[in-house]
C-alpha positions as CSV (number, residue, x, y, z in Angstrom):
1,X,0.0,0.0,0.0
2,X,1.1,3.5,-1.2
3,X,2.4,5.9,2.4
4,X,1.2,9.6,1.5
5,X,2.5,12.2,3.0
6,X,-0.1,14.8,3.4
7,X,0.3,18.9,3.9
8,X,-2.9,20.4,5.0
9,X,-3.4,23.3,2.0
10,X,-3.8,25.8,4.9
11,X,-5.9,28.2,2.6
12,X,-8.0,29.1,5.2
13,X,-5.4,30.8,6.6
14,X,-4.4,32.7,3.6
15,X,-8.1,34.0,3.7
16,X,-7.4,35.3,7.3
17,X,-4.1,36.6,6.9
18,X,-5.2,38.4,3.5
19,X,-8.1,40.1,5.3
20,X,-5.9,41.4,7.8
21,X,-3.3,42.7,5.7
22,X,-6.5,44.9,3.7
23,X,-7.8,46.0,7.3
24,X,-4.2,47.3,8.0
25,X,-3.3,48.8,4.6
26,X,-7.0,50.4,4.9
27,X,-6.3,51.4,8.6
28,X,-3.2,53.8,7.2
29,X,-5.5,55.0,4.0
30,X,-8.2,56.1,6.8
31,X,-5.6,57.4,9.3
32,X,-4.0,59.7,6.4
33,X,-7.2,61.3,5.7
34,X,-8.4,61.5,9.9
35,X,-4.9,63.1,10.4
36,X,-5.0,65.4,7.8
37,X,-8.2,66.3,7.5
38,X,-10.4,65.2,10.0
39,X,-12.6,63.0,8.1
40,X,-12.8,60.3,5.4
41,X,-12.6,60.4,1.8
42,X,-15.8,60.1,-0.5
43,X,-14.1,57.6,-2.7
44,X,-13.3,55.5,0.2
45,X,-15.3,52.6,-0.5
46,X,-14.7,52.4,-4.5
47,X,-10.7,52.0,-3.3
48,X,-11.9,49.7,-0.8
49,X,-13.5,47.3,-2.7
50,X,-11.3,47.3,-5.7
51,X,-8.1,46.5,-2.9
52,X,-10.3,43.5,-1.7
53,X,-11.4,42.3,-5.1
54,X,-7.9,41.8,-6.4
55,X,-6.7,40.0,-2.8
56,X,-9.6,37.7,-3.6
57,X,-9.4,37.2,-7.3
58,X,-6.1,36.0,-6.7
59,X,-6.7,33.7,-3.3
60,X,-9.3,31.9,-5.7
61,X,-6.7,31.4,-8.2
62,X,-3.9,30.0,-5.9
63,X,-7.2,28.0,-4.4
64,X,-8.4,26.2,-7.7
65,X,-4.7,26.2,-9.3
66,X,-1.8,25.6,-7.0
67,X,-3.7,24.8,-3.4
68,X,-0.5,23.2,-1.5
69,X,1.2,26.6,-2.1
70,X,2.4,28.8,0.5
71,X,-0.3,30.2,2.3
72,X,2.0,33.6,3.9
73,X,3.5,34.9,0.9
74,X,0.9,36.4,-0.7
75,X,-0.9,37.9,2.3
76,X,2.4,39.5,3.3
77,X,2.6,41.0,-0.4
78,X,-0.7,42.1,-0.4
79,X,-0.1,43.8,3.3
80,X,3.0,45.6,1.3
81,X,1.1,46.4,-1.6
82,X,-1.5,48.3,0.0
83,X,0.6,49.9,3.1
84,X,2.1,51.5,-0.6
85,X,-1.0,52.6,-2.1
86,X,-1.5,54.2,1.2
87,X,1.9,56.0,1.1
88,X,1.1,57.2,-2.3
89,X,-2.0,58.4,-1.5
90,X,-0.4,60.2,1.2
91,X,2.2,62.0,-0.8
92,X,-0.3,63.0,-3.4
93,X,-2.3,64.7,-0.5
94,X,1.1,66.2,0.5
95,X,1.9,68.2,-3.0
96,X,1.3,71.5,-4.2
97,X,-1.2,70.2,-6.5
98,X,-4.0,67.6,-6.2
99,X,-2.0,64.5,-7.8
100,X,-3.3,61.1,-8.7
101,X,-0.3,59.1,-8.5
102,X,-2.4,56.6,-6.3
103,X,-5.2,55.8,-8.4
104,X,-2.7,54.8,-11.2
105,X,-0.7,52.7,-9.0
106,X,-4.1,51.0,-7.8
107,X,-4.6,50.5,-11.5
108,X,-1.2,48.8,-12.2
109,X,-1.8,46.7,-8.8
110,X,-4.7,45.4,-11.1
111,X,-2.0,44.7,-14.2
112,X,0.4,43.1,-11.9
113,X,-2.6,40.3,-10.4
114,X,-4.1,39.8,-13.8
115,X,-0.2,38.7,-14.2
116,X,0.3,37.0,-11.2
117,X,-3.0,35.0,-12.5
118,X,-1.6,34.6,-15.8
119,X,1.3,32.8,-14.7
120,X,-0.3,30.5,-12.7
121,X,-2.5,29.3,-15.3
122,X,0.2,29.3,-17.7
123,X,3.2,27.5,-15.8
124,X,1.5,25.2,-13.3
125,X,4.2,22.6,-14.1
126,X,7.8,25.2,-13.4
127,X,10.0,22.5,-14.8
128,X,8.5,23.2,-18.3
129,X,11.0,26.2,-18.1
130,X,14.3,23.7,-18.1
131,X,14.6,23.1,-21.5
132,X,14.9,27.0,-23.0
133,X,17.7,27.9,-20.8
134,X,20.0,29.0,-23.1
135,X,17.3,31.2,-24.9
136,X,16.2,32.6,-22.0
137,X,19.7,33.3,-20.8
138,X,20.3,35.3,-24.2
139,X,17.0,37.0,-24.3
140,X,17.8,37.9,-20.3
141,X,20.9,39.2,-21.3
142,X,19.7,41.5,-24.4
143,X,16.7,42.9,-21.6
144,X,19.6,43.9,-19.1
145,X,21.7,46.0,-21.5
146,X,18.9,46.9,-24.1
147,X,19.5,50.8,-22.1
148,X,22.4,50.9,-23.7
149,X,20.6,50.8,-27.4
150,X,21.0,54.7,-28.4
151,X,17.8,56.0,-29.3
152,X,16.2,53.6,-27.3
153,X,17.6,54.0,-23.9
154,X,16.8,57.0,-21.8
155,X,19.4,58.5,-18.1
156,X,16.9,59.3,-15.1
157,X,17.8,60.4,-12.3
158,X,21.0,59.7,-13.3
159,X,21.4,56.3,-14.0
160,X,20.6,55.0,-17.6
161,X,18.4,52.3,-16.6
162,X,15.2,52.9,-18.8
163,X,14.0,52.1,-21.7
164,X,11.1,54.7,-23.7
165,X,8.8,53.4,-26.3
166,X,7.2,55.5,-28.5
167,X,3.4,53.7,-29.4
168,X,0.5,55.2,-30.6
169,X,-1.3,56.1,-28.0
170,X,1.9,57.9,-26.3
171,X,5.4,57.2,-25.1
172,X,5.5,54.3,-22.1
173,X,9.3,54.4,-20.1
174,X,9.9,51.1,-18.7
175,X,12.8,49.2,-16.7
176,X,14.0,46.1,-18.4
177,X,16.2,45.2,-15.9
178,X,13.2,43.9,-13.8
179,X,12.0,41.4,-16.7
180,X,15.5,40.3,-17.3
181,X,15.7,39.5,-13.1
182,X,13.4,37.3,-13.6
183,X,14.5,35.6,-16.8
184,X,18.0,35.5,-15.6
185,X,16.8,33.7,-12.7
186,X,15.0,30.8,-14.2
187,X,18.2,30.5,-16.8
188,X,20.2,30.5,-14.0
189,X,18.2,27.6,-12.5
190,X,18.3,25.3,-15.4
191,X,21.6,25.6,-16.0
192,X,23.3,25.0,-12.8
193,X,20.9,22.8,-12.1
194,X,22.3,20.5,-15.5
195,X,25.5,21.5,-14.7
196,X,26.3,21.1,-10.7
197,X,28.5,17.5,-11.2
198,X,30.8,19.4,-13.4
199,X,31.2,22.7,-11.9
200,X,31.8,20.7,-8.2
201,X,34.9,19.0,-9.8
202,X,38.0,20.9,-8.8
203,X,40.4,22.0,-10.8
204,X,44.1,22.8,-10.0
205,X,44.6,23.4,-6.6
206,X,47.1,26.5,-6.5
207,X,48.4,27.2,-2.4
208,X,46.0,24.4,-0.9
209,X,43.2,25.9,-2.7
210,X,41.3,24.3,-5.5
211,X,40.4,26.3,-7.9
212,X,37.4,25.7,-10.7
213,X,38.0,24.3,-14.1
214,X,38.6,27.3,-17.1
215,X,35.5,26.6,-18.9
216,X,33.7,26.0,-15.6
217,X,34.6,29.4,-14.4
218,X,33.7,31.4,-17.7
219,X,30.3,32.2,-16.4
220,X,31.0,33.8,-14.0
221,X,33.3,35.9,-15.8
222,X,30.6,36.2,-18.3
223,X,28.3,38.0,-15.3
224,X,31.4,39.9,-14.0
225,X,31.6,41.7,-17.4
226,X,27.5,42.5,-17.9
227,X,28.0,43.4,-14.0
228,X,30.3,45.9,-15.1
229,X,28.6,47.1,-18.1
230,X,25.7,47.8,-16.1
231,X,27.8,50.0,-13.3
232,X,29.8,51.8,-15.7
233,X,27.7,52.2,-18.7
234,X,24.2,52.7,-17.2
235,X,25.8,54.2,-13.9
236,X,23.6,51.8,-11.5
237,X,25.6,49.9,-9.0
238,X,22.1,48.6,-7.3
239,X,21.1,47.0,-10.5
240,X,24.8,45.4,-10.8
241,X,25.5,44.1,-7.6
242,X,21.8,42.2,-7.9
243,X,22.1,40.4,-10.8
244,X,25.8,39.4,-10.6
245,X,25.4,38.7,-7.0
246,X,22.2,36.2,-7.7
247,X,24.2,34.5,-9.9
248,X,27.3,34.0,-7.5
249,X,24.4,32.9,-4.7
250,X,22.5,30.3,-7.2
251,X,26.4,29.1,-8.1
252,X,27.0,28.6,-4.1
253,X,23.6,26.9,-3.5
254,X,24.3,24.8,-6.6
255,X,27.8,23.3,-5.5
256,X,28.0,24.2,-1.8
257,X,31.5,25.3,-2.4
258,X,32.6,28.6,-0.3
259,X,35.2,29.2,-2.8
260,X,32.8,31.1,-5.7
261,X,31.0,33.5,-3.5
262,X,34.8,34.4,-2.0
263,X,36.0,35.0,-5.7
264,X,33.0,36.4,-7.1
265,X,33.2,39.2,-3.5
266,X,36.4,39.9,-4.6
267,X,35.7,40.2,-8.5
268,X,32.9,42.7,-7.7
269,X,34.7,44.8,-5.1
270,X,37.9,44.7,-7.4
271,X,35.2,46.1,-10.8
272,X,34.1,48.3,-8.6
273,X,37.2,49.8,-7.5
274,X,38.5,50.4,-11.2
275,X,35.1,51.9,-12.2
276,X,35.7,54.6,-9.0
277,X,38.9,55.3,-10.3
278,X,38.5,55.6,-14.2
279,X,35.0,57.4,-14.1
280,X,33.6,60.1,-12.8
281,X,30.0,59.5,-12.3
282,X,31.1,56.7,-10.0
283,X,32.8,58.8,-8.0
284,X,30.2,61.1,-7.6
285,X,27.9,58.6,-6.0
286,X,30.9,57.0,-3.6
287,X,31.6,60.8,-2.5
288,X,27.9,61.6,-2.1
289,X,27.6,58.8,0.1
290,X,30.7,59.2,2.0
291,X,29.9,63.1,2.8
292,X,26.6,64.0,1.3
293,X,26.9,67.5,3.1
294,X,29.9,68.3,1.1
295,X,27.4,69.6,-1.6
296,X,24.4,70.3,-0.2
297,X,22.5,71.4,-4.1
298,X,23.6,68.0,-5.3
299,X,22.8,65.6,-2.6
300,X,19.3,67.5,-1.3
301,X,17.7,63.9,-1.9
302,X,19.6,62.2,0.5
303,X,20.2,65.2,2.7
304,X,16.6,65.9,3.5
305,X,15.6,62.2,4.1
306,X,18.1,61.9,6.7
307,X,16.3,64.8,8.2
308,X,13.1,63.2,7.9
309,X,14.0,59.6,9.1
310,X,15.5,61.7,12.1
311,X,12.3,63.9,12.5
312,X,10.4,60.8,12.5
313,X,12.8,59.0,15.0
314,X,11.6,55.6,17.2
315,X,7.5,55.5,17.1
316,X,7.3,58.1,13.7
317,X,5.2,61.3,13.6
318,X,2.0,59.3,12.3
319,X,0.4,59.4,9.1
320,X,-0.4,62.2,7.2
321,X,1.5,64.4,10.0
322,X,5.2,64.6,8.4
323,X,6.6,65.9,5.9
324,X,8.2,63.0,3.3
325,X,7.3,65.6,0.3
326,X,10.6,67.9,0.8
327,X,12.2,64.9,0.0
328,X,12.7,64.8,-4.2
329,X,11.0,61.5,-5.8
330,X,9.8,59.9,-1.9
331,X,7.0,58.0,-3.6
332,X,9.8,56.2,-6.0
333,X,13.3,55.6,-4.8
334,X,12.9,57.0,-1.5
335,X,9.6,56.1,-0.4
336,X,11.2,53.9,2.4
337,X,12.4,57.1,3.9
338,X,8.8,58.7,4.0
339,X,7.9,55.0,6.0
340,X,10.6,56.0,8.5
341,X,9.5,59.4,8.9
342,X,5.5,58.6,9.4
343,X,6.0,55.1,11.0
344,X,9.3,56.0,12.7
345,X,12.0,53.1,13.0
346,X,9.7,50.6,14.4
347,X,7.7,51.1,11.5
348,X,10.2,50.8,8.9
349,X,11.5,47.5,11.1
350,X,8.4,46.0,10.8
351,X,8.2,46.7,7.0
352,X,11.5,44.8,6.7
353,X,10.0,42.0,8.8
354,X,7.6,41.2,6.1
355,X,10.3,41.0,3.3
356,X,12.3,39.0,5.8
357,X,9.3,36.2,6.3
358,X,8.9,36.6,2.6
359,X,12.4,35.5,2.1
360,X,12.4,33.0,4.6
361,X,9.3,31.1,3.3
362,X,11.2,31.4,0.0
363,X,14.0,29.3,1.2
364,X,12.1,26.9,3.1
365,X,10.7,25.8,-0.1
366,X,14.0,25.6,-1.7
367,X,14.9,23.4,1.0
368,X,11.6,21.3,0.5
369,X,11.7,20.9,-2.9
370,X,12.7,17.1,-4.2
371,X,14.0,19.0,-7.5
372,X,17.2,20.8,-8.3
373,X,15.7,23.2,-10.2
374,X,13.0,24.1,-8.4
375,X,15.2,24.4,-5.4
376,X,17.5,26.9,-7.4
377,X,14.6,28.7,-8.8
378,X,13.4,29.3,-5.5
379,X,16.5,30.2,-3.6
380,X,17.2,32.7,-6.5
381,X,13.8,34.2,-6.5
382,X,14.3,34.7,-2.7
383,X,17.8,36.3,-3.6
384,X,16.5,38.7,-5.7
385,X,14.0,40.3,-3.2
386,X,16.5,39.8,-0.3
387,X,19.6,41.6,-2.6
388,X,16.6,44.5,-3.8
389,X,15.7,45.6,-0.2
390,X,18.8,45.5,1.2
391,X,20.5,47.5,-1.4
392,X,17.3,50.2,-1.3
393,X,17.7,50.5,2.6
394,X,21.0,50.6,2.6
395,X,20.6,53.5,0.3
396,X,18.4,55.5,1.7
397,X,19.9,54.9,5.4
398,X,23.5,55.8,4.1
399,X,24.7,52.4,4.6
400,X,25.6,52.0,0.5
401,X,25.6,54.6,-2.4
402,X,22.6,55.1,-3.9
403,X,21.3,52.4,-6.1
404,X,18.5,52.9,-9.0
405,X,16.2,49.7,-7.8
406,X,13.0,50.1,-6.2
407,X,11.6,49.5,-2.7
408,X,9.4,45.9,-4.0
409,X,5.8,46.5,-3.8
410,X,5.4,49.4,-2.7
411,X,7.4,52.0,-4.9
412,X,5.2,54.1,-7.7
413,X,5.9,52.5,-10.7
414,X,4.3,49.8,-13.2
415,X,7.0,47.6,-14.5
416,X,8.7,47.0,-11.2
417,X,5.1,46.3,-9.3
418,X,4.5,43.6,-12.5
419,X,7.7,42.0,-12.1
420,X,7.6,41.3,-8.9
421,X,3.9,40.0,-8.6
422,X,5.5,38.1,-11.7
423,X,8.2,36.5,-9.3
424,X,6.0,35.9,-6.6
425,X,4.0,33.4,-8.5
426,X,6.9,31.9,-10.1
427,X,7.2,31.4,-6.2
428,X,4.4,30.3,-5.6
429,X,4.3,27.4,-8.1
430,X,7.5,26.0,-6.3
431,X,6.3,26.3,-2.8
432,X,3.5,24.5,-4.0
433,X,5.5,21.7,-5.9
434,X,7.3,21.4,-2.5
435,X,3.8,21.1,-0.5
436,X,2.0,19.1,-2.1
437,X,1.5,15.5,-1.3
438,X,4.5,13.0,-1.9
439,X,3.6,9.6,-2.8
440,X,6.2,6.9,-1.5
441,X,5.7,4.0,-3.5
442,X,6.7,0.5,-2.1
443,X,9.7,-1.5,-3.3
444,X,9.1,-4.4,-6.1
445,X,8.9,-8.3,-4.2
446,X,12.2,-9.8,-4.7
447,X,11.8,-12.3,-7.1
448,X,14.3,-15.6,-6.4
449,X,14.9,-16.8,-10.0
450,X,16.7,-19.5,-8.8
451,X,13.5,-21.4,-7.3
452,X,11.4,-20.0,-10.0
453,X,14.1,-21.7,-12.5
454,X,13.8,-24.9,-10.1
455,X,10.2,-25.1,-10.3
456,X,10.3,-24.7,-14.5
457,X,12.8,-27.0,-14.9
458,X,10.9,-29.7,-12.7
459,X,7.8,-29.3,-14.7
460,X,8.8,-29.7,-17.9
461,X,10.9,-32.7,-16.3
């Protein structure tokens, strides 16, 4: 008889969880509006409804399509999602002019589920992805350097990360680097999950170290070299360190040998040294994060968030009752700052928190999941949100240079909020792979061919 392992589905829970990340991220919307202006908004319950909607469009999907998946990822995204919307909201409220930077974002938050959705239906088997891995890899590869295109690739704030597109019905900017994330990942996947046997094999061993194989070790000079395109071509050291850091992460979890994220460390600090030194704009950002008040025109970004974040200080000054608006683009790359200025640094701690138990549940299905690539896939996916947040934070706080990624979630801005509902359910399909009941079946009888020989032998005797 067949021994089934059985994992309750636990999407009950999800239901729970998901109405109590809404009644938070509606608690802030209310509290912005009671703060500010001492009553709620007439629109209220149209943004109320539309919020609950999408949280239960896609808890029926995971329900009817992948039900053994994890059921705390996607409250905690949805918990993100709308403590964003809120933040947005509150920023518009905050201008000079009546803005409706929230009621877009609430309409891309509709994009990005319709996505989520559409993956789900589309790759309810993951390891359907295997076989393209070198197409992917290529196509990821062309998405994270298609900036560099003249004509095609347009320098905000900056750093040359964006793409514009003129169609008919207007010009749409978009980031490609958070596409290519994702398709990078899943090529990274497949192929270190076909090639872990030879990439563990040790080469020379040069002063009691073994080192890889040449041709082993060429991709990750391959991602060394787009890593330093990216930093000194499109200027974005966030967007470098992530991708060439996921790769040296999948390559560790791959072969468990400390030896590749050593070398890779010290290919990327080496890169990054030699980019300080031969250009400028690098040196810019390294000098504006080492002494921002050296130039106080230049660095006013960073400058006035530091104010704010102090303003704000343990508890926050509560919604609606700070000021995140002096600080230049708070509702995009420095919307974490307006967090710490409203919700103080227990606030922002918590935010963190829920990336954190997004990560974690990440890699506990990595470390459930019977298949190699699935257990990459999911440790990389974790990666990515893990590297994105910390580089953003660590930003904002003065703890790195200034990076061009954006704050998961919760940021203003469509490609990056479709991406990431993107990777989520990539996510999502693993955890559920990993879940989902595990049939053990019993050996075959042992068959003695000797006696069944015997017995032959006698009857035809």
């Amino acid at each position: 008889m067949d021994e089934v392992v059985v994992y309750r589905q636990r999407r009950g829970i999800e239901a729970v969880l998901l109405l109590l990340a809404i009644a938070v991220a509606v608690g802030g919307y209310f509290l912005i509006h009671l703060d500010i202006d001492a009553e709620l908004p007439t629109e209220w319950p149209a943004a109320v409804v539309v919020l609950t909607t999408l949280a239960l469009v896609a808890h029926l999907v995971i329900r009817w399509r992948i039900p053994y998946a994890d059921p705390i990822i996607l409250p905690c995204v949805m918990l993100l999602n709308g403590l964003g919307l809120a933040m947005i909201h509150r920023l518009d409220l905050g201008g000079n002019e009546r803005m409706h930077s929230a009621e877009l974002q609430l309409g891309w938050t509709a994009v990005a589920v319709a996505v989520f959705c559409a993956v789900i239906f589309a790759l309810r088997e993951i390891r359907t992805l295997n076989r393209f891995w070198m197409l992917l890899f290529i196509f990821g590869m062309v998405l994270l350097l298609l900036p560099l295109v003249p004509g095609l690739g347009v320098e905000k704030n900056g750093s040359q990360i964006w793409i514009r597109l003129n169609l008919g019905f207007g010009a749409y900017s978009f980031q490609p680097a958070e596409l290519a994330k994702i398709v990078l990942t899943i090529a990274f996947a497949a192929y270190l999950a076909g090639t872990r046997e030879a990439l563990v094999a040790a080469g020379r061993k040069i002063m009691g170290v073994e080192l890889p194989r040449l041709r082993d070790f060429a991709p990750l000079l391959l991602m060394w070299l787009a890593s330093l395109a990216v930093l000194v071509f499109q200027k974005d050291l966030g967007t470098s360190l992530l991708f060439f850091g996921l790769f040296v992460v999948m390559l560790f979890v791959s072969t468990e040998r400390l030896l590749y994220p050593i070398l890779g460390a010290a290919l990327f600090a080496g890169g990054a040294y030699a980019g300080f030194l031969l250009f400028t704009h690098v040196q810019t950002r390294v000098l504006a994060w080492l002494d921002p008040f050296a130039d106080y025109d230049r660095n006013y970004q960073i400058i006035t968030a530091q104010f704010g974040m102090a303003w704000g200080g343990s508890i926050g000054t509560g919604w609606g009752l700070g000021r995140p608006n002096l600080t230049p683009l708070a509702k995009t790359d420095f919307i974490a700052a307006a967090f710490g200025e409203e919700l103080g640094v227990a606030g922002l701690s918590a935010i963190i928190m829920v990336y954190a138990i997004i990560v974690a549940r990440g890699i506990r299905a990595a470390l459930g999941s019977n298949d190699s690539f699935g257990k990459l896939l999911a440790s990389g996916l974790s990666f990515v949100f893990a590297i994105q947040v910390f580089t953003i934070i660590a930003g904002v706080t003065r703890l790195l240079p200034l990076t061009g990624l954006t704050t998961p979630f919760m940021s203003q801005g469509g490609s990056s909020l479709v991406a990431n509902w993107a990777t989520v359910a990539l996510l999502l399909i693993v955890t559920h792979h990993a879940r989902r009941p595990q049939t053990a079946k019993p050996r075959d009888p042992v068959v003695n061919l000797a006696s069944d020989e015997t017995i032959e032998l006698k009857a035809a005797a």
